[in-house]
TORLOTOR-781640 format. One record per residue (C-alpha): residue number from 0; x, y, z. Coordinates in steps of 0.2 Angstrom, whole numbers. Layout:
# residues N
pos:east:north:up
NUM:X:Y:Z
...
//
This chain:
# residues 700
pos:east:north:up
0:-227:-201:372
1:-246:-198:371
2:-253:-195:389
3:-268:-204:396
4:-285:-200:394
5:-294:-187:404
6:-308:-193:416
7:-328:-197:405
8:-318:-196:386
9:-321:-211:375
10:-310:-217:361
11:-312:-205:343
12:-307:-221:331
13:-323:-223:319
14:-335:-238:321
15:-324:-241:337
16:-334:-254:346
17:-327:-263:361
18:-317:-247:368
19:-302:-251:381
20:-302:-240:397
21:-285:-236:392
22:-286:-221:380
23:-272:-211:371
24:-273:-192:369
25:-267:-187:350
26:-249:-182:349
27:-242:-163:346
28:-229:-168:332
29:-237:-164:316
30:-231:-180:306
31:-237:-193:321
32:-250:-181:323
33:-256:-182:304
34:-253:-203:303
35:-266:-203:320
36:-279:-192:313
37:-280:-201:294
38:-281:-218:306
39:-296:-211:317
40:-306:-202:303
41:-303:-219:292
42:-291:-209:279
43:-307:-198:278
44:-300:-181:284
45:-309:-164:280
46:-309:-147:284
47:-306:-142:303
48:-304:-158:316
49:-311:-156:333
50:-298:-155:347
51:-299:-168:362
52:-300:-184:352
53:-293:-201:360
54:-287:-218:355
55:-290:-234:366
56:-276:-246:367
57:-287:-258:355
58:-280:-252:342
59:-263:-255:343
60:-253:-271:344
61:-243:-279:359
62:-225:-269:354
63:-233:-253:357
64:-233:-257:374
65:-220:-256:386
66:-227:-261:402
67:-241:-278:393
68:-232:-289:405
69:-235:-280:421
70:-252:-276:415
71:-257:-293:411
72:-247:-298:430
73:-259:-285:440
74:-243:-275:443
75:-248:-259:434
76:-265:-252:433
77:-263:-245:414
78:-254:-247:399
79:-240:-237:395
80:-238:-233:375
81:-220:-233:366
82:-215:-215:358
83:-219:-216:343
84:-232:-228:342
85:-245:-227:328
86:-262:-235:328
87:-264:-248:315
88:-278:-260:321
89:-296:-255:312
90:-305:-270:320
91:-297:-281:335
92:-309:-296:330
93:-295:-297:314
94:-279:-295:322
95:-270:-312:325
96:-269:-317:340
97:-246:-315:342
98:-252:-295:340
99:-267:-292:350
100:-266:-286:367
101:-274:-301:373
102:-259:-312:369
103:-249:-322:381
104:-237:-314:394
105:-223:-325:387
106:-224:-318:370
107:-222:-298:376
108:-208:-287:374
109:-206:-285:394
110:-196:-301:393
111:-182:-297:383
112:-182:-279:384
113:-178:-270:399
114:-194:-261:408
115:-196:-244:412
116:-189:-241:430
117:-196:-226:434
118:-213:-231:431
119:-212:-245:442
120:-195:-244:456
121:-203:-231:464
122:-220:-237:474
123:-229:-253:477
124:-243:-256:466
125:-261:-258:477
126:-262:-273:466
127:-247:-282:474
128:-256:-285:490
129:-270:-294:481
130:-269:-313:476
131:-256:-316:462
132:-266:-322:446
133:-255:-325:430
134:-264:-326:414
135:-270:-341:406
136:-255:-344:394
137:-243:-346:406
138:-244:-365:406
139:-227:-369:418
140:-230:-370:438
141:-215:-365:448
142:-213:-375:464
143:-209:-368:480
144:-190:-370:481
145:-189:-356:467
146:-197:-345:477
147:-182:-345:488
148:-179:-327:492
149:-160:-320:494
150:-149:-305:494
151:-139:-297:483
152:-123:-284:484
153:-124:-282:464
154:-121:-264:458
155:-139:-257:457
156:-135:-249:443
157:-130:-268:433
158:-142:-282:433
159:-132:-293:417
160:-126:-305:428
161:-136:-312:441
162:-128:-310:459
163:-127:-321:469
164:-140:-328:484
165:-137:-328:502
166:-150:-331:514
167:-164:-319:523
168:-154:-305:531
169:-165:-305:549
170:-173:-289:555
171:-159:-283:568
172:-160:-267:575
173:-152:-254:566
174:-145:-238:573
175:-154:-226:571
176:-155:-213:555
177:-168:-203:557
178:-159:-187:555
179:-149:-192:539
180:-158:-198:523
181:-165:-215:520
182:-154:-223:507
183:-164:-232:494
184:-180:-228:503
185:-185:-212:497
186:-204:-209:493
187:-215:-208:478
188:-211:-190:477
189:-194:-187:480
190:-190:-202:467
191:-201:-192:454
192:-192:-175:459
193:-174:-187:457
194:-181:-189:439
195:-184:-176:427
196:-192:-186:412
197:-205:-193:424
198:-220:-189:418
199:-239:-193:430
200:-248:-197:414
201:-236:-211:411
202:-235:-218:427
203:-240:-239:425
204:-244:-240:444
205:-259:-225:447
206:-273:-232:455
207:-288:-238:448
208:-303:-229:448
209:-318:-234:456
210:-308:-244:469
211:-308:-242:489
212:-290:-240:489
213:-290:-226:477
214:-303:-217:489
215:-291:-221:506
216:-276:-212:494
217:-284:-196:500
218:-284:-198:517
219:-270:-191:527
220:-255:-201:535
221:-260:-202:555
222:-275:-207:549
223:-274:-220:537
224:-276:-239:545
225:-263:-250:552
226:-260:-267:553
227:-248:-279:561
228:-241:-290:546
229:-228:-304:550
230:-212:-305:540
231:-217:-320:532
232:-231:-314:524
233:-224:-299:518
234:-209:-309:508
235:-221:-321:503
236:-226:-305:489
237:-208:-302:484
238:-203:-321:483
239:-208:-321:465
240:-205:-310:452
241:-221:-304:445
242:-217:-302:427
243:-208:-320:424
244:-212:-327:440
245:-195:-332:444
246:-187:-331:461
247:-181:-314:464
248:-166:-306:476
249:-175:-296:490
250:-164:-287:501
251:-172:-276:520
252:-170:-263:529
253:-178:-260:547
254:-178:-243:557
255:-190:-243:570
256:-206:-249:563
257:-202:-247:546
258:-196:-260:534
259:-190:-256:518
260:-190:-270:504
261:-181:-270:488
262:-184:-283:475
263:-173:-288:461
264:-176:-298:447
265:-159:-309:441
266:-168:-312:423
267:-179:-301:416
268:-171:-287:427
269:-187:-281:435
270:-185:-271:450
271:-195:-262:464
272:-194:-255:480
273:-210:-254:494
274:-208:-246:509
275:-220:-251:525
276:-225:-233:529
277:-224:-218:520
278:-207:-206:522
279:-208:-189:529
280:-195:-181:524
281:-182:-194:534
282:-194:-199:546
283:-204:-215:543
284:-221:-209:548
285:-226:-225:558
286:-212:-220:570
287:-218:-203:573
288:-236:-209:576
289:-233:-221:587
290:-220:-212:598
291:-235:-196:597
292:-250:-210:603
293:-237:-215:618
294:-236:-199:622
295:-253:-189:620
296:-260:-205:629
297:-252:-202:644
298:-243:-220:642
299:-227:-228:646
300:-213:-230:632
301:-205:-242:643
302:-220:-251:647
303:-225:-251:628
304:-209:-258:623
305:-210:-273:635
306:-226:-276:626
307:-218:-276:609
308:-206:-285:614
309:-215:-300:619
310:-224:-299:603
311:-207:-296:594
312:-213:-283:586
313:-201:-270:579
314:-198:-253:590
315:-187:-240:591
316:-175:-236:605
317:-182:-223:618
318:-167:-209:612
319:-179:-208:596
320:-194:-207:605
321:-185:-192:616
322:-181:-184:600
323:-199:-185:593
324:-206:-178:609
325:-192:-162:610
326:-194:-158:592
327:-212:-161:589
328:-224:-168:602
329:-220:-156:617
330:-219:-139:604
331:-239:-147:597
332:-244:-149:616
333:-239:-132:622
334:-247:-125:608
335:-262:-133:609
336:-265:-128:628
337:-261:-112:626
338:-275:-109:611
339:-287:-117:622
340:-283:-107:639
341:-283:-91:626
342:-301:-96:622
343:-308:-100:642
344:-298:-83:648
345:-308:-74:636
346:-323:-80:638
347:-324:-80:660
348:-317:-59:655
349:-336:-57:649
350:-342:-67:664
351:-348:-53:681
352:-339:-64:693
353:-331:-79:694
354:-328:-93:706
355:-311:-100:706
356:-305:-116:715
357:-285:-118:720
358:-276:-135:728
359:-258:-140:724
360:-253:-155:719
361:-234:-162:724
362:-225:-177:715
363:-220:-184:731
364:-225:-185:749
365:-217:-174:763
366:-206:-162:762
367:-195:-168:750
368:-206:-165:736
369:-197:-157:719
370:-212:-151:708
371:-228:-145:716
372:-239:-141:702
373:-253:-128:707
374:-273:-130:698
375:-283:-117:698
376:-303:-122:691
377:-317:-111:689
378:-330:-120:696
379:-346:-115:688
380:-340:-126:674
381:-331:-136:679
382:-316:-133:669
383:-298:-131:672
384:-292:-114:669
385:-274:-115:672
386:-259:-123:679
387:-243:-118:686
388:-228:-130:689
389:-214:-124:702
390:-198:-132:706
391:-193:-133:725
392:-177:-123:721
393:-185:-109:714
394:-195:-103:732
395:-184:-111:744
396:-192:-126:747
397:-207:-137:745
398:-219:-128:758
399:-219:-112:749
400:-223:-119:731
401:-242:-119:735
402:-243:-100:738
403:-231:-98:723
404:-241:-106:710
405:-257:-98:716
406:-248:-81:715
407:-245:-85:698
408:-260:-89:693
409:-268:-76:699
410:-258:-63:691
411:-261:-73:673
412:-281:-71:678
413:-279:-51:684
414:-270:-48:669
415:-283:-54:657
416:-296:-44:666
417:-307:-58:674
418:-316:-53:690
419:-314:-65:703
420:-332:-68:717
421:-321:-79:727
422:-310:-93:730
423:-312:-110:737
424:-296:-120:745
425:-292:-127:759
426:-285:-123:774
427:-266:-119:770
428:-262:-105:782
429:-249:-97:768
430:-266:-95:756
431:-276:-88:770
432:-263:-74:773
433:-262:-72:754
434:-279:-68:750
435:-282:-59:766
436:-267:-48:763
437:-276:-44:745
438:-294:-43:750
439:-300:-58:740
440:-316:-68:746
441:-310:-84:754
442:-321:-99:758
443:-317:-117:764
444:-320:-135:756
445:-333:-143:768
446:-326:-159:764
447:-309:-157:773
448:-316:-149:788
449:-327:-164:789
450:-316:-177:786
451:-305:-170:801
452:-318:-169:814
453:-323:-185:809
454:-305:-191:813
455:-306:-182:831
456:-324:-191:834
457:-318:-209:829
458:-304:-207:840
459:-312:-200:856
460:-331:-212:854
461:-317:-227:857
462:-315:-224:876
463:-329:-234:885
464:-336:-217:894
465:-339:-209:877
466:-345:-223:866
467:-362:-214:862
468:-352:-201:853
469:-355:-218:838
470:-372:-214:835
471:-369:-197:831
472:-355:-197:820
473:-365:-196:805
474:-377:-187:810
475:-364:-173:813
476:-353:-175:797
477:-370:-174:788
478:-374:-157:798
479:-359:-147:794
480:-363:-148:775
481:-379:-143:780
482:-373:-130:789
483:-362:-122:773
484:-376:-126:762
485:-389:-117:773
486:-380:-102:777
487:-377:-82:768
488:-366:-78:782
489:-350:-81:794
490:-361:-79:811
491:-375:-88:804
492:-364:-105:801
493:-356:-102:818
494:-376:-101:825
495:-380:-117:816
496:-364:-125:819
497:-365:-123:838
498:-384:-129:838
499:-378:-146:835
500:-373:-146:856
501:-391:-142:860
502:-400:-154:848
503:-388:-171:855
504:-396:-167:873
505:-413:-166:866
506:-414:-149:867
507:-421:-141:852
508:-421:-121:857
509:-407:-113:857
510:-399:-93:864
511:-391:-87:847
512:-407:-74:837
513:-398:-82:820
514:-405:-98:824
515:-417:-98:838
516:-424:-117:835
517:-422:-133:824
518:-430:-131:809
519:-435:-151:810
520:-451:-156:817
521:-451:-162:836
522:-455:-182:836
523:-456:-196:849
524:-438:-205:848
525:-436:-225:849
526:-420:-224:856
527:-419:-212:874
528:-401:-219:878
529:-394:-209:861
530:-397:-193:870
531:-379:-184:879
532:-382:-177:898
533:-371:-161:900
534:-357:-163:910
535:-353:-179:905
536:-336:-185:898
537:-345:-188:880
538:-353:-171:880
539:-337:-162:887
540:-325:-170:874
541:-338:-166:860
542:-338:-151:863
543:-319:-148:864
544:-321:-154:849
545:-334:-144:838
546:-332:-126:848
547:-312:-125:848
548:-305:-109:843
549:-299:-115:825
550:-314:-125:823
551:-327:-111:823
552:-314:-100:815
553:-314:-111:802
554:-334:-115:800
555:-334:-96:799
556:-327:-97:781
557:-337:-114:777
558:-340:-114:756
559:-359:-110:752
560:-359:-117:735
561:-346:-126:727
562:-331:-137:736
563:-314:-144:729
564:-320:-163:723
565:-320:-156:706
566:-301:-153:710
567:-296:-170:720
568:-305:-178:705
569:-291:-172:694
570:-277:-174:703
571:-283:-193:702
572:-284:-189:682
573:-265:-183:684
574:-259:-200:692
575:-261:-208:675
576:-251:-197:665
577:-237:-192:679
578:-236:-205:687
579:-226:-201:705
580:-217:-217:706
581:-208:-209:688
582:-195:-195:686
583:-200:-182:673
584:-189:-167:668
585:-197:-150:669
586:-204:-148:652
587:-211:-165:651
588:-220:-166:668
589:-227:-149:662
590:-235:-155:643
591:-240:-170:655
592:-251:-161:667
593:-256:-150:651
594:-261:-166:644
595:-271:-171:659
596:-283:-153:660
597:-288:-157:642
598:-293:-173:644
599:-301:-169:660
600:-311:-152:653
601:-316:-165:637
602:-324:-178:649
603:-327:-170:664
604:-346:-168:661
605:-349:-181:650
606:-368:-186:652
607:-375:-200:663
608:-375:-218:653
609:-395:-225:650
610:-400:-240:642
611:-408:-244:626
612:-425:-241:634
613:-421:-226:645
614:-416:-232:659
615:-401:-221:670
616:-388:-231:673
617:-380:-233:692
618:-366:-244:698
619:-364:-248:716
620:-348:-240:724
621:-341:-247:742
622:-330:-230:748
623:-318:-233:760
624:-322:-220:772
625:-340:-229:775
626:-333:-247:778
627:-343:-258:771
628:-357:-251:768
629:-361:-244:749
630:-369:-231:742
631:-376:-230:721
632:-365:-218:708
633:-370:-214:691
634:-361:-224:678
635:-358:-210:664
636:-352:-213:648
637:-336:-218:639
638:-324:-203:639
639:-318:-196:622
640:-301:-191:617
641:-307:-179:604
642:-291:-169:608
643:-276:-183:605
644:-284:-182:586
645:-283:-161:585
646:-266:-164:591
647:-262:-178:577
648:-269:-167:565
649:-257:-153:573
650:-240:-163:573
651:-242:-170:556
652:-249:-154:546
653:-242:-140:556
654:-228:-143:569
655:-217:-159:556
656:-221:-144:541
657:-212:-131:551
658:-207:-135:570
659:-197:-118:570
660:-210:-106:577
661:-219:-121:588
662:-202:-124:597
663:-199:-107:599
664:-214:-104:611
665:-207:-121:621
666:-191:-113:623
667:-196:-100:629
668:-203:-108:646
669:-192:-103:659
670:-184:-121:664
671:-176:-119:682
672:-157:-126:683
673:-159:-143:693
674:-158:-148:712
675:-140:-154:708
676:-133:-140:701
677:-130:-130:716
678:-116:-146:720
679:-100:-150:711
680:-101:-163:701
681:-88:-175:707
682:-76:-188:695
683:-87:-204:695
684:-72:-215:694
685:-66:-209:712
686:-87:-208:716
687:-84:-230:710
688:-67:-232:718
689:-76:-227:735
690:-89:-239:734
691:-91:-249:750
692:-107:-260:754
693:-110:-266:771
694:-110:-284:766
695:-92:-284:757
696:-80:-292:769
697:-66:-282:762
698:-58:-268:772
699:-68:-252:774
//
């Protein structure tokens, strides 16, 4: 058979003047060869012929085609030529109108002869989807009861006798498959491999050029557009058969979101098969994608499922979504948070020093808590560096999880060379003693220290002797931050620190060299009665309170620079991928919290919003410590999720292609044995046959 034309040629045929867009490449065999040449060069033949030369499907008549009916239909893009066919028409003008291509649909070959399936059962044409048009010599209408569609248990291989119809099958959920073969819903590619005659050039059903369809071909899987489609629409474009019209047998098949549709044609034998989403290998794409957007998102299978299923859409069961994320989504994530730890470890080794923030987070409250998961941020850039996850069981309990996980981390940091300047916690006496014992700089967060003494004050100002202590309580929280900000050393935010005592009498001087007097300027005040009187109970219990021995230990290590908000701001990014309320095995509260840093070092200092003139956008925020009364935050832009798509384009071009060395490195992780293991297990039909509830009135 001749094979289409190449891209830009144009039809060889002398005086040709109205030239098809389907054009035939000469054939090899010398004695078709020779008929095709005397045909082009009009019996005129000399000397050497040029090679490259084409025919357009002008020139010959209708039986030369194979596939006129699904052309003429929509269904197939170009015209497929018989083996064999010569050219015979000079002029088309002259041809009668029963051999011209141009001729009715019911007078083609395609209704008597069988087509050729393996141009066509393989793929959905993009014409399908668009409205059917029948050419203007079909002159019946079919009404809509012959649209009826049916199924059909007729050996595939045997379409004499038309089966008979039985009606819809309804979309129930079928087991799952995903690890075997999909019968009868193989892709484009593994039909073509199935068949050794097929040839591209022949194919009926290529895309068009020049059309936006054939431009989205290009674009990979995951990122191609989706939309939801009802049922009935989609078996509104199988109901009819599009070469005779005639109501076909269509039979489904539903795994997942994928719906696989098979159309049978009882009298001209015309058959197809279209497939919702592309196969990969056995998995139906749409099934991978969504379970990979579920998880990379940080959202709730079950809570996904419910809304599927008040939409009755189509969803897999969770066992399938468990399978995608062991096999391919947890291997993609690891991965992908090592590469980009590898590239932030390398760069703070060039950095002189670094300033490191710690503070653990614990999936429950208490003591009871099973994973504590350990953060450690460099600070100047606000960036999470690394995270360690620690199981109760592996140090003996909660309370030594903290000072686990930041021991590890810090042995990854040492071993990578990075020089550390110091580092800012709170006040967890195990951390104190660590980085003591290993002479590591060690400063304070401002914000807990105030936050207790604050505590202290409201407590104490509710006596009636000490309820001055009221109009100081701000004025003291906003002097401790003051005081770190203020300060190079340990004695000089002890100096400060202790001046407050002084300044509340009225007293402005003060015995310490490191801070002999208030740097404020001395002014009149409105309200005399404000000021404390030594010796009172106010004055006394203040200053149990701000000179106790903890308290100016602490002050002592107060953080100069940077705090741990940065690090409480991501703990709150972590309550929406692990939620605590939710029970996550080892591996996947770790790709969680994984999860959690990249899309917190992506948006973390995302600029502030502005309006189209400018303008710096604020909203107005009501904390809860300042009850009631509220206070102007920068609105900052929408955040990003640049990395769920470098983790799409990971899954789908990498891990799916070869999992092998992805799930290696998961495997890899050291998974401590569970809580439970340490216990027999014990037979649950004696555990049932125990079972007594207080509200039986049987005998206990």
């Amino acid at each position: 058979m001749s094979s289409l034309r190449a891209r830009h040629a144009n039809c060889s045929v002398v005086d040709c003047k109205d030239q098809h867009k389907c054009l035939y490449a000469v054939p090899a065999a010398q004695e078709q060869k020779t008929q095709w040449l005397r045909f082009i060069y009009n019996e005129d033949v000399v000397g050497a012929v040029r090679v490259g030369l084409y025919v357009c499907a002008n020139h010959f008549t209708s039986d030369c085609f194979s596939n006129e009916g699904q052309y003429k239909a929509g269904f197939a893009s170009t015209l497929t030529l018989v083996k064999g066919s010569v050219p015979t028409i000079r002029d088309p003008a002259t041809v009668p109108e029963s051999l011209a291509i141009t001729s009715s649909s019911r007078d083609v070959a395609c209704q008597t002869d069988p087509p050729d399936r393996r141009a066509v059962s393989t793929q959905l044409s993009l014409r399908t989807l668009q409205p059917h048009f029948r050419s203007e010599g079909v002159q019946a209408t079919v009404s809509s009861k012959d649209f009826g569609v049916g199924t059909s248990t007729a050996d595939p291989s045997c379409f004499a006798k038309r089966p008979s119809k039985r009606p819809r099958l309804d979309l129930e959920e079928e087991p799952e498959l995903e690890d075997e073969p999909l019968e009868g819903s193989s892709s484009v590619a593994a039909s073509k491999e199935q068949d050794p005659t097929n040839d591209p050039a022949e194919s009926n059903t290529a895309p068009s050029e020049s059309t936006p369809l054939s431009q989205e071909s290009s674009t990979p899987t995951h990122k191609s557009r989706k939309y939801i489609v009802y049922e009935s629409c989609i078996m509104e474009l199988f109901a009819a058969c599009p070469v005779c019209t005639r109501a076909c047998d269509v039979r489904t098949r539903k795994l997942g979101t994928f719906l696989s549709v098979e159309q049978r044609c009882p009298h001209c034998k015309f058959c197809r098969h279209w497939n919702s989403q592309p196969v990969l290998g056995s998995t139906p794409a749409g099934n991978l994608h969504l379970s990979a957007a579920v998880y990379l998102s940080g959202a709730s299978f079950s809570k996904i499922a419910r809304v599927f299923k008040a939409m009755e859409l189509q969803l897999f069961q969770y066992d399938t979504f468990r399978r995608h994320a062991r096999s391919f989504i947890e291997p993609a994530v690891i991965h992908h948070w090592n590469t980009f730890q590898d590239v932030t470890l390398q760069r703070l080794s060039q950095e002189s020093k670094v300033i490191l923030g710690g503070d653990m987070r614990a999936d429950s409250a208490g003591h009871s808590a099973k994973f504590g998961s350990y953060t450690t941020m460099d600070l100047n850039s606000n960036t999470v560096v690394d995270i360690e996850l620690v199981q109760s069981n592996e140090v003996g309990g909660s309370q030594h999880m903290e000072k686990e996980g930041l021991r590890r981390s810090l042995a990854l940091l040492e071993g990578r060379g990075i020089n550390l300047d110091c580092v800012v916690t709170d006040r967890h006496p195990q951390i104190q003693k660590f980085l003591g014992e290993r002479n590591i700089t060690h400063y304070y967060d401002v914000c807990q220290i105030a936050k207790e003494i604050s505590k202290k004050m409201e407590k104490i100002s509710k006596d009636k002797e000490c309820q001055k202590l009221q109009k100081w309580m701000r004025s003291i929280t906003n002097h401790i931050y003051w005081t770190a900000a203020s300060s190079s050393t340990g004695p000089e935010r002890v100096a400060k620190w202790t001046s407050i005592l002084n300044h509340v009498r009225d007293v402005h001087t003060h015995d310490d060299p490191l801070y002999p007097k208030c740097l404020h300027e001395v002014h009149q005040t409105r309200d005399k009665n404000k000021w404390l009187r030594a010796g009172t109970p106010a004055f006394y219990k203040l200053e149990k309170v701000l000179t106790n021995k903890r308290t100016l230990k602490d002050v002592e290590k107060l953080s100069p620079h940077h705090q741990t908000s940065s690090l409480e701001a991501f703990h709150r990014v972590i309550l929406r991928f692990v939620p605590k309320n939710v029970v996550f095995p080892f591996i996947g509260m770790l790709c969680r919290l994984y999860l959690a840093a990249m899309y917190y070092n992506e948006n973390a200092n995302r600029p502030q919003a502005k309006t189209r003139e400018g303008v710096l956008l604020y909203k107005v925020h009501f904390p809860k410590a300042m009850k009631g009364q509220c206070s102007a935050k920068p609105h900052k832009t929408e955040p990003t999720f640049r990395y769920v798509a470098d983790m799409m384009d990971l899954i789908f071009d990498k891990v799916f292609v070869d999992p092998t060395p992805y799930t290696n490195a998961m495997l890899a992780i050291p998974v401590p044995e569970d809580l439970t293991a340490q216990y027999a297990q014990p037979d649950k039909k004696e555990v049932i046959a125990s079972y007594v509830s207080r509200f039986n009135r049987g005998r206990v």
